[in-house]
TORSESE-24619 format. One record per residue: x, y negated, z of N, C-alpha, C, O in turn. Coordinates in nm, 3 decimals. Each point is the difference from the previous one (the first is absolute). Layout:
TORSESE-24619
(site (X; Y; Z); (X; Y; Z); (X; Y; Z); (X; Y; Z));
...
***
This chain:
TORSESE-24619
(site (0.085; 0.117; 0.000); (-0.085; -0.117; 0.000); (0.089; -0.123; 0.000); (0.113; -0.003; 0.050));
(site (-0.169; -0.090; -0.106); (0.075; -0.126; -0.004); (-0.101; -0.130; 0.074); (-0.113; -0.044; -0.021));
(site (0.244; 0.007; 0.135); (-0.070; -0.093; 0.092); (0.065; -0.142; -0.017); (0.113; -0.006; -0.046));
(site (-0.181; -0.111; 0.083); (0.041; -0.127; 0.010); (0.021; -0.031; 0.134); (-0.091; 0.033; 0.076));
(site (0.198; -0.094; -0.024); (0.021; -0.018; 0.128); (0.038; -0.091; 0.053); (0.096; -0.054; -0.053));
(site (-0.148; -0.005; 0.175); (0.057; -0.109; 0.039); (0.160; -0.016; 0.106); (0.076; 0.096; 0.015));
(site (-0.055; -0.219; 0.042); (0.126; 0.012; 0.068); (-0.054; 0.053; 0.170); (0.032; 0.092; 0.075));
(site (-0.096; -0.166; -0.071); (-0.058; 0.082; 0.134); (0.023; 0.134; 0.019); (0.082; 0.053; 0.075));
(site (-0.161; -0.003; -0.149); (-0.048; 0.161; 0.005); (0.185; 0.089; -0.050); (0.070; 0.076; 0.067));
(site (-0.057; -0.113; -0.159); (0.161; 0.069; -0.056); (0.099; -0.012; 0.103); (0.104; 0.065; 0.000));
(site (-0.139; -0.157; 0.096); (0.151; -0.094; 0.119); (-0.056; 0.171; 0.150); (0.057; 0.089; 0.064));
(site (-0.215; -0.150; -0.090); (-0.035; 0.153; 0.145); (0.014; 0.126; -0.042); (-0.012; 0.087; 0.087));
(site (0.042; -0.041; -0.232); (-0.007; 0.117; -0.019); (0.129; 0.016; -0.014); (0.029; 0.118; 0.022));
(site (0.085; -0.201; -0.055); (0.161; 0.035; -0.013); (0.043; -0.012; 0.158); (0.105; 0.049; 0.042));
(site (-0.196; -0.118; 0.039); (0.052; -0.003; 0.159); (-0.025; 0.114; 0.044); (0.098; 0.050; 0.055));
(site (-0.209; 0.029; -0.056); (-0.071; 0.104; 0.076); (0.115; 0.173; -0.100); (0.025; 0.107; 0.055));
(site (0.016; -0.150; -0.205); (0.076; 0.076; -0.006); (-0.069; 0.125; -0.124); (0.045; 0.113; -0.019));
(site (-0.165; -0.178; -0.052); (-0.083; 0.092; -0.066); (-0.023; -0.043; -0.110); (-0.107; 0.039; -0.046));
(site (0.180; -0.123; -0.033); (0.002; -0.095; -0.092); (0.020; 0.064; -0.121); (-0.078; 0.007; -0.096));
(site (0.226; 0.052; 0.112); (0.050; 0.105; -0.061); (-0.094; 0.145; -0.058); (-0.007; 0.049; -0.113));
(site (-0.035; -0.023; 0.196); (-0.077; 0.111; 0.023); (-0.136; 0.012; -0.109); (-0.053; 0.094; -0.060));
(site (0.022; -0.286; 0.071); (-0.142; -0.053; -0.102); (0.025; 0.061; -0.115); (-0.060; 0.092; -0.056));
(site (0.182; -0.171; 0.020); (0.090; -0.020; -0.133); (0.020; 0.199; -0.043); (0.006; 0.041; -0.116));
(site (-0.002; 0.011; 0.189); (0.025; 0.122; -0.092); (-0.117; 0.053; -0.082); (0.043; 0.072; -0.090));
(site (-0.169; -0.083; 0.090); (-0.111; 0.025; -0.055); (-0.036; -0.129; -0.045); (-0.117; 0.007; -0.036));
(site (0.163; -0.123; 0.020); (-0.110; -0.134; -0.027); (0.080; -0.135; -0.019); (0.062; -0.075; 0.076));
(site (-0.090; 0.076; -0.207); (0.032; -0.160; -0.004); (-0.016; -0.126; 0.034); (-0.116; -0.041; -0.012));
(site (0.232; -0.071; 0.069); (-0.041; -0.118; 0.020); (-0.014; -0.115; -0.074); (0.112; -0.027; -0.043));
(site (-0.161; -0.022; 0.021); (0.042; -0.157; -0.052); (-0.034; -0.094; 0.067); (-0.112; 0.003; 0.050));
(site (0.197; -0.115; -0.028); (0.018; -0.119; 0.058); (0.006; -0.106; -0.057); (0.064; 0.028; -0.101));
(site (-0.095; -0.165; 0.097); (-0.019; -0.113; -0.045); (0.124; -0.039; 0.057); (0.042; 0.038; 0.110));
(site (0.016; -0.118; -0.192); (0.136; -0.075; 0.033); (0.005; -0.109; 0.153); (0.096; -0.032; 0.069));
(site (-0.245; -0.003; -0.058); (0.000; -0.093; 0.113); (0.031; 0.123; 0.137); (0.083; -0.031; 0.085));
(site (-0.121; 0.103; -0.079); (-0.014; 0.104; 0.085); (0.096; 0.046; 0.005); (0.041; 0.025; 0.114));
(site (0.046; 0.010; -0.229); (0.156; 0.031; 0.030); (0.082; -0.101; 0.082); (0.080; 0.027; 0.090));
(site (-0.115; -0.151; -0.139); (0.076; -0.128; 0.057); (-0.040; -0.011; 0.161); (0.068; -0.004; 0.102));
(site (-0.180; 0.000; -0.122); (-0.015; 0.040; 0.178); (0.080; 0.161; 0.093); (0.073; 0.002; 0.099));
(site (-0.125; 0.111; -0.182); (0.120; 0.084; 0.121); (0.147; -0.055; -0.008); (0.068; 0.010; 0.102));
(site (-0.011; -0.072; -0.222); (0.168; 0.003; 0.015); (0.039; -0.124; 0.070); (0.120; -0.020; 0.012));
(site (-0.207; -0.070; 0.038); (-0.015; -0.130; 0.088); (0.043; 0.037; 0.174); (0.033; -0.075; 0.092));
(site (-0.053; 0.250; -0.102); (0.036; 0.067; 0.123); (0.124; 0.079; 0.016); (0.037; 0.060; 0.101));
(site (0.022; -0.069; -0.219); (0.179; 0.059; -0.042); (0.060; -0.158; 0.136); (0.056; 0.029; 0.106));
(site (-0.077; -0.137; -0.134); (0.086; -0.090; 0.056); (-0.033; 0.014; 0.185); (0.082; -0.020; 0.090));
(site (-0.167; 0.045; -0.081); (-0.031; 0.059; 0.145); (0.039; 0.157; 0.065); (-0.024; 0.055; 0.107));
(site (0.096; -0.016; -0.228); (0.073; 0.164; 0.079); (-0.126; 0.080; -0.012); (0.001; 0.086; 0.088));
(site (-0.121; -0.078; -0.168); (-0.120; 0.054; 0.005); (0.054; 0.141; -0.086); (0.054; 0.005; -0.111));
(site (-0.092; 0.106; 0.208); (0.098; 0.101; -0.124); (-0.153; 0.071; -0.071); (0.021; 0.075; -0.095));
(site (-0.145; -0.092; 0.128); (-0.098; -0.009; -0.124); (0.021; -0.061; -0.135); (-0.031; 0.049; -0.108));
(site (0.078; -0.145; 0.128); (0.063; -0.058; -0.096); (0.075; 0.018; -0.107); (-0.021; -0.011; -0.121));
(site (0.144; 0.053; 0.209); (0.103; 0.094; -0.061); (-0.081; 0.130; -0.068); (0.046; -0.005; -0.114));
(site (-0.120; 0.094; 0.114); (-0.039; 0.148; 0.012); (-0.105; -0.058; -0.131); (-0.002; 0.070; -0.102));
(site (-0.070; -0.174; 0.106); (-0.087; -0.055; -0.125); (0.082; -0.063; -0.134); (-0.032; 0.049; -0.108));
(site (0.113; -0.132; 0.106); (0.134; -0.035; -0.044); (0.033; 0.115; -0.127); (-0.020; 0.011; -0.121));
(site (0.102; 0.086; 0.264); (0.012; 0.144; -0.067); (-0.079; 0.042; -0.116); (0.033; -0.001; -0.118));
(site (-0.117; 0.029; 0.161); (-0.127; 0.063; -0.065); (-0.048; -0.068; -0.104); (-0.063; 0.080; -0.069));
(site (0.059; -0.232; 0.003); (-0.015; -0.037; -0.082); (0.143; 0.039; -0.119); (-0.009; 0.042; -0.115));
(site (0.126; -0.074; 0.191); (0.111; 0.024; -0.077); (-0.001; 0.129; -0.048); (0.083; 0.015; -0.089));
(site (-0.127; 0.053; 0.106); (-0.056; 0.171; 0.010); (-0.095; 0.014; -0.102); (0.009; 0.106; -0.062));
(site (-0.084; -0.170; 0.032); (-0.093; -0.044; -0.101); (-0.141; 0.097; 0.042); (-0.098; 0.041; -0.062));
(site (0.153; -0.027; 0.215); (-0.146; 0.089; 0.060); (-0.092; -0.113; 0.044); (-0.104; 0.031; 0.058));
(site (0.129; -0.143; -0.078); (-0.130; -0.113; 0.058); (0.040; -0.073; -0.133); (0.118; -0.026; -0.027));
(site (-0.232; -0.009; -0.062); (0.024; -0.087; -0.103); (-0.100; -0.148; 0.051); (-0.081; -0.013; 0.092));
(site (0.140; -0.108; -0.226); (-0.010; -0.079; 0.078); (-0.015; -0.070; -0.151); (0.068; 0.015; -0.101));
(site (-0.245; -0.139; 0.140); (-0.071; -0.009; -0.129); (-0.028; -0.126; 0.001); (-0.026; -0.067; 0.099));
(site (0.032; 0.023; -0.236); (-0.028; -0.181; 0.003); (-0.134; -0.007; 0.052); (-0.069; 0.100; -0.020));
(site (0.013; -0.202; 0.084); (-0.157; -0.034; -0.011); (-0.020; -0.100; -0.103); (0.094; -0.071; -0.038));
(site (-0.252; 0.058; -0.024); (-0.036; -0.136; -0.072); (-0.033; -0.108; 0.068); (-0.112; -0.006; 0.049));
(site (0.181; -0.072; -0.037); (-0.030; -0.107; 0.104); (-0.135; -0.099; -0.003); (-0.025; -0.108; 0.055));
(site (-0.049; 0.193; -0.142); (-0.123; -0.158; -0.045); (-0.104; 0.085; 0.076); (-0.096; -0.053; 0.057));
(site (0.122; 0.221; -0.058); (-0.090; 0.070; 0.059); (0.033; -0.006; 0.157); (-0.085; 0.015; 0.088));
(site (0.222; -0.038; -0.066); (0.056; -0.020; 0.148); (-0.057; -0.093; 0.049); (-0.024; 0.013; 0.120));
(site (-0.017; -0.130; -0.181); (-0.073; -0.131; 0.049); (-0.136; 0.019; 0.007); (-0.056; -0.057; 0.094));
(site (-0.028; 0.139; -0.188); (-0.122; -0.003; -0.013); (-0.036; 0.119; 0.182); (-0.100; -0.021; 0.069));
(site (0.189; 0.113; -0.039); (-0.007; 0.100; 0.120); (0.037; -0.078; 0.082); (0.000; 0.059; 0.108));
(site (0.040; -0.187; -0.094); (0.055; -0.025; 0.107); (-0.139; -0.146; 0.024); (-0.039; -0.030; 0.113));
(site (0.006; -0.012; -0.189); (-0.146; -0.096; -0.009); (-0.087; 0.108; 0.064); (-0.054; -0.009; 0.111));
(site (0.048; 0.127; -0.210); (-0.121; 0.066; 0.046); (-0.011; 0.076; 0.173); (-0.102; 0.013; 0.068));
(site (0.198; 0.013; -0.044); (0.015; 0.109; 0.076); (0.050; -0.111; 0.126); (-0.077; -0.020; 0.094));
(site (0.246; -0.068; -0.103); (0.036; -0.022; 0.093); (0.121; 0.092; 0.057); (0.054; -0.018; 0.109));
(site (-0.016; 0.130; -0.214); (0.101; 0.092; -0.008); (0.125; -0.081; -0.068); (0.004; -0.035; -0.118));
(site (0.121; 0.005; 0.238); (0.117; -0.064; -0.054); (0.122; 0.090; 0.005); (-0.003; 0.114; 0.045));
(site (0.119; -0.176; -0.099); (0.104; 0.083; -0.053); (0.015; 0.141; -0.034); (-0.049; 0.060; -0.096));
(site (0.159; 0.005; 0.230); (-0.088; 0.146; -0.038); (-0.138; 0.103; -0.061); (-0.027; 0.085; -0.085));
(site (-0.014; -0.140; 0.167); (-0.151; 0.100; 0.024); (-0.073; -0.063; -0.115); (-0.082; 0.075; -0.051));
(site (0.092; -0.207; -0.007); (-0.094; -0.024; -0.095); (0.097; 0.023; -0.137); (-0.041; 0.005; -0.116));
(site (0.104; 0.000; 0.136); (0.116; 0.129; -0.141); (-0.039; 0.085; 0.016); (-0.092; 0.019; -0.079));
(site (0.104; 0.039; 0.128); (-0.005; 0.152; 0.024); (-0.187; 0.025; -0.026); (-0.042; 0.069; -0.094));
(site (-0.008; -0.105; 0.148); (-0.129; -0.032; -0.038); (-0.061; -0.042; -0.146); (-0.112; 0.025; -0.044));
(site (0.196; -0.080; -0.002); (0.007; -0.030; -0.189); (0.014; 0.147; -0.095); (-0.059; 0.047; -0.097));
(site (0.176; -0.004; 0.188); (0.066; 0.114; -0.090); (-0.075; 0.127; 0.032); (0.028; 0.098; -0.069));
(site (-0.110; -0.087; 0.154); (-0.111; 0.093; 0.043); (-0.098; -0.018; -0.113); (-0.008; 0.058; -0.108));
(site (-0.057; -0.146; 0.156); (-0.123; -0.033; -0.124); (0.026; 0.008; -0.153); (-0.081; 0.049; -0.078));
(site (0.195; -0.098; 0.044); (0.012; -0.016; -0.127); (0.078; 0.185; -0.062); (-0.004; 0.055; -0.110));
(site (0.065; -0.013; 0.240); (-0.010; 0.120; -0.039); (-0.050; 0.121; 0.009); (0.044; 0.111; -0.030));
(site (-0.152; -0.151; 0.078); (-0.122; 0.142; 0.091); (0.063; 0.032; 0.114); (-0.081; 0.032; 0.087));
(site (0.172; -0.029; -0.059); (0.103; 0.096; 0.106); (-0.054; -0.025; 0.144); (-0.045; -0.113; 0.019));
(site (0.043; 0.192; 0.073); (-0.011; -0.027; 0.152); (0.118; -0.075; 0.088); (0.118; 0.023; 0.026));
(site (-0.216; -0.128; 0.005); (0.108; -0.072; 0.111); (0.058; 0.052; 0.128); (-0.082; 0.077; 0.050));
(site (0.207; -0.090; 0.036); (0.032; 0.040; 0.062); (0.024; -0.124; 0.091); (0.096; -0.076; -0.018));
(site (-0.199; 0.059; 0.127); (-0.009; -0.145; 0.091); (-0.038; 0.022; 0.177); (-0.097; 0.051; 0.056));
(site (0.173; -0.089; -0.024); (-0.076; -0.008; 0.113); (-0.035; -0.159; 0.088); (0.021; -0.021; 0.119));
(site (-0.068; -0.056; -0.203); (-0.043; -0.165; -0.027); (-0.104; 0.044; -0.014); (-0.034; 0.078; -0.089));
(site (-0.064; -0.145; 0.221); (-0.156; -0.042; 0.001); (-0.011; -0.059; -0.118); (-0.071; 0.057; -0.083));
(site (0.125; -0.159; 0.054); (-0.051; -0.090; -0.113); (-0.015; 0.073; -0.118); (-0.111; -0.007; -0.052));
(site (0.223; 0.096; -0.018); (0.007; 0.056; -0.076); (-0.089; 0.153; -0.030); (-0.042; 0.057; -0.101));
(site (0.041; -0.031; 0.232); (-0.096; 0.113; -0.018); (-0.153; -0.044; -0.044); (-0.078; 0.054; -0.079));
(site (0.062; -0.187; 0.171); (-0.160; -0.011; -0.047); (-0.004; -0.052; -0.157); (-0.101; 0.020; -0.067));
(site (0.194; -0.075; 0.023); (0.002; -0.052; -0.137); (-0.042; 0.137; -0.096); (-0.095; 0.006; -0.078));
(site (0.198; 0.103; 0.108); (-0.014; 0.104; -0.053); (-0.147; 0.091; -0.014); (-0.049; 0.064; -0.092));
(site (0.010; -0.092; 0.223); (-0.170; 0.039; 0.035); (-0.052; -0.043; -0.100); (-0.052; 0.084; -0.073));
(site (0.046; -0.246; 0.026); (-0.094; -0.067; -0.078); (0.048; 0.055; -0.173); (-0.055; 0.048; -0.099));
(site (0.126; -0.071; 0.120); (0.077; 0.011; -0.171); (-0.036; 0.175; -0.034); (-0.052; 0.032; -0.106));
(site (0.090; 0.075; 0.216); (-0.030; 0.130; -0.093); (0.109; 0.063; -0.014); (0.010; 0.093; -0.080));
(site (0.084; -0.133; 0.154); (0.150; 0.011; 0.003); (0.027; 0.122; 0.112); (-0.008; -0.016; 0.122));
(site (0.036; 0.123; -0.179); (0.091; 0.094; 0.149); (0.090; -0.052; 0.082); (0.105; -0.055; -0.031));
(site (-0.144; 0.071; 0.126); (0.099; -0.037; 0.084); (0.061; 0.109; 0.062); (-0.020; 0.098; -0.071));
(site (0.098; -0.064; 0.187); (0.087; 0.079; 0.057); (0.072; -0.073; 0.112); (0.071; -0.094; -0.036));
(site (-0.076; 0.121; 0.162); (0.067; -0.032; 0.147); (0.116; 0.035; 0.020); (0.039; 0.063; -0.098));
(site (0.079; -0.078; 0.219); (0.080; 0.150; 0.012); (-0.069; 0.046; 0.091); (0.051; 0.109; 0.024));
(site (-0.133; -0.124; 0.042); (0.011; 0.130; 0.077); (-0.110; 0.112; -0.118); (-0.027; 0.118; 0.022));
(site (0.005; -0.157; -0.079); (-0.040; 0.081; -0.158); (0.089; 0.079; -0.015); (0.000; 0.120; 0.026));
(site (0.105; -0.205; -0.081); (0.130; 0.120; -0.065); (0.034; 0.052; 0.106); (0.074; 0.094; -0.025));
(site (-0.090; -0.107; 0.138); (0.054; 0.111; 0.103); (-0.084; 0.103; 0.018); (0.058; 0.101; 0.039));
(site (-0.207; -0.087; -0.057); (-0.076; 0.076; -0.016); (0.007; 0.111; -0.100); (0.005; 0.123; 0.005));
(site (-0.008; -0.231; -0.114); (0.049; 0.068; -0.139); (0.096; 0.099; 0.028); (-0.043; 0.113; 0.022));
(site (0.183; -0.136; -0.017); (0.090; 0.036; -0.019); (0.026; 0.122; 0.073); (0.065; 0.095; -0.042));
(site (-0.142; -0.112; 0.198); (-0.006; 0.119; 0.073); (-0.093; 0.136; -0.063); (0.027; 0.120; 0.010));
(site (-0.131; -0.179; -0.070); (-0.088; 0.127; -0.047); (0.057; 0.042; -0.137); (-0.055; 0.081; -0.074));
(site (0.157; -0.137; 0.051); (0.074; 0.061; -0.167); (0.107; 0.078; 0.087); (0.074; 0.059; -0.080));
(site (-0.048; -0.043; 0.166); (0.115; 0.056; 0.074); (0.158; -0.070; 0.004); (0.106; 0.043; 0.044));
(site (-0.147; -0.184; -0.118); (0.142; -0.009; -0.051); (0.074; -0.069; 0.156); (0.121; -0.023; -0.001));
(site (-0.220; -0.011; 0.154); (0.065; -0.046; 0.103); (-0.101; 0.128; 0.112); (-0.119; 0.033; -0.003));
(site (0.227; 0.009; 0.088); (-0.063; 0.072; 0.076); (-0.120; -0.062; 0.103); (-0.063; -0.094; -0.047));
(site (0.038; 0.125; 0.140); (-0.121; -0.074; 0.097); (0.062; -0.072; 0.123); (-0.065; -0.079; 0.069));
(site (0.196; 0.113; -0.045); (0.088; -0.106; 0.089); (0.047; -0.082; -0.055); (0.021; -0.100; 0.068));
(site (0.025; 0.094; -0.226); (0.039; -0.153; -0.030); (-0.152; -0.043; -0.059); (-0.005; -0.122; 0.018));
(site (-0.094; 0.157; -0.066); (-0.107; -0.056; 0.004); (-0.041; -0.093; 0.136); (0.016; -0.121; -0.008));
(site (-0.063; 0.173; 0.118); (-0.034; -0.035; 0.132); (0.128; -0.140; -0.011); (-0.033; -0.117; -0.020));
(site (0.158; 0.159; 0.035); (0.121; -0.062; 0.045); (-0.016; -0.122; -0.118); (0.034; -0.111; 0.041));
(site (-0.063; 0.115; -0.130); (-0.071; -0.104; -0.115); (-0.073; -0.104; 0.043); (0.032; -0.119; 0.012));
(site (-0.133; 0.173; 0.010); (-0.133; -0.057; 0.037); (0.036; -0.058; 0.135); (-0.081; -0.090; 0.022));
(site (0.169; 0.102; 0.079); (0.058; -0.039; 0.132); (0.071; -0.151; -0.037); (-0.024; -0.117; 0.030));
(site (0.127; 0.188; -0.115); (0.076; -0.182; -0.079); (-0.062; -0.069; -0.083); (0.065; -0.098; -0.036));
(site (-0.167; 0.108; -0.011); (-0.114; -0.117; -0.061); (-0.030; -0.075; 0.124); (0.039; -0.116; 0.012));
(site (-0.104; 0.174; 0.078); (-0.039; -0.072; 0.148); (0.100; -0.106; 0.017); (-0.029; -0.119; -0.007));
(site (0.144; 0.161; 0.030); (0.133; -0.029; 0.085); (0.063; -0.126; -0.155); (0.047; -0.106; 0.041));
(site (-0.049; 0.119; -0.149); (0.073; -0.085; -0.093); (-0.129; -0.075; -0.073); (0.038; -0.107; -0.047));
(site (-0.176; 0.130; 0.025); (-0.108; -0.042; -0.042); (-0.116; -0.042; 0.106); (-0.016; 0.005; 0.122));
(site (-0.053; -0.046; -0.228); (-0.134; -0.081; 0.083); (-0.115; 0.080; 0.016); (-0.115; -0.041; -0.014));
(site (0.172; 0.229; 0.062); (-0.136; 0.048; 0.002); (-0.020; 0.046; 0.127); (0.102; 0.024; 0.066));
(site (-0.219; -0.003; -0.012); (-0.031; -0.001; 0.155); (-0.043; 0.142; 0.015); (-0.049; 0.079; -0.080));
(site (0.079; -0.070; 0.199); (-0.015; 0.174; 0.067); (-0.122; 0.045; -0.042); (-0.002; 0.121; 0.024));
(site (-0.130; -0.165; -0.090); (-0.095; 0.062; 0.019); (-0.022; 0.018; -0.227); (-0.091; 0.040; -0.073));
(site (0.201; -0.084; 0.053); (0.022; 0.037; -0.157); (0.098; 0.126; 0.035); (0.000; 0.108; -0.060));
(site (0.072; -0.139; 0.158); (0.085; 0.098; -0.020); (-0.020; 0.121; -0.002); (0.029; 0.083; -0.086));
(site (-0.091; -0.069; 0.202); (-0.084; 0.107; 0.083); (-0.102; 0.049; -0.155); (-0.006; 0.112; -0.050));
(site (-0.030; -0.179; 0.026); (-0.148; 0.039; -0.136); (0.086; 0.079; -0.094); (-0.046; 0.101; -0.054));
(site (0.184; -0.148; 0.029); (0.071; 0.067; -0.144); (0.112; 0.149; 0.073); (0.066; 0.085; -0.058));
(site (-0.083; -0.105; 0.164); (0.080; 0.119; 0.107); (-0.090; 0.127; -0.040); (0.027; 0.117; -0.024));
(site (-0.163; -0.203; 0.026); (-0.120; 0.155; 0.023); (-0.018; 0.075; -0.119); (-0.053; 0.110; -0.018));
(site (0.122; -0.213; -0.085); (0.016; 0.052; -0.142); (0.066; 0.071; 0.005); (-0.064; 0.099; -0.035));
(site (0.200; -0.056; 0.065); (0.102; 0.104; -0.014); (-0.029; 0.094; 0.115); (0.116; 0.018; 0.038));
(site (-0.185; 0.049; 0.036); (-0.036; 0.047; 0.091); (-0.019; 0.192; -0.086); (-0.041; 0.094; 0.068));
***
């Protein structure tokens, strides 16, 4: 499958350590603004950073112009800026499922018709393909809490998933 992704979501999934793991079954693409935002975290010792970096040079994360007249018209309509409203362009204009974990962006996606996708999704995912056992699943879903903005009672909800 081929996903569109934002910096958010690519920065918690190269922290938590399952990033890699996406990438062996599934393609990324990234909007250049979104690249510019994770490597903004190379100058801060961010080794997500480094590990995303990689991975583009790798040509396992590709990385796609947006049209900027449609970038303006998503960002009027919606209120979706830099990242997320790239990445949000390159969704729509290419059918593909977004990979967000931005309120803003998710509800945009609601309206528009657009897939979306969470991580604690791909941690779900990834556990029922076998490709992460159920302790780095759990242990997943633990460092979203701990490095993201999701609260014990999401956590707890996507725990009962791998059960």
């Amino acid at each position: 499958m081929t996903i569109i992704a934002d910096a958010s979501s690519l920065i918690l999934l190269a922290k938590i350590t399952i990033l890699e793991r996406l990438l062996e079954k599934n393609d990324i693409i990234i909007p250049e603004k979104v690249y510019i935002e994770i490597i903004k975290g190379k100058e801060k010792g961010r080794f997500d950073a480094l590990i995303i970096e990689k991975l583009v040079q790798d040509k396992k994360i590709k990385i796609e112009k947006v049209d900027k007249e449609m970038f303006e018209k998503i960002w009027k309509l919606f209120g979706l800026w830099a990242g997320e409203g790239e990445a949000f362009v390159l969704a729509l204009k290419n059918k593909f499922p977004i990979l967000t974990d931005d309120r803003k962006c998710i509800n945009a996606s609601k309206s528009a018709n657009i897939p979306f996708i969470t991580s604690p999704v791909i941690i779900v995912a990834l556990f029922k393909k076998k490709s992460i056992n159920k302790n780095k699943a759990e242990k997943s879903l633990e460092l979203l809490e701990e490095y993201g903005w999701y609260n014990k009672n999401i956590i707890k909800f996507y725990k009962e998933k791998i059960k």
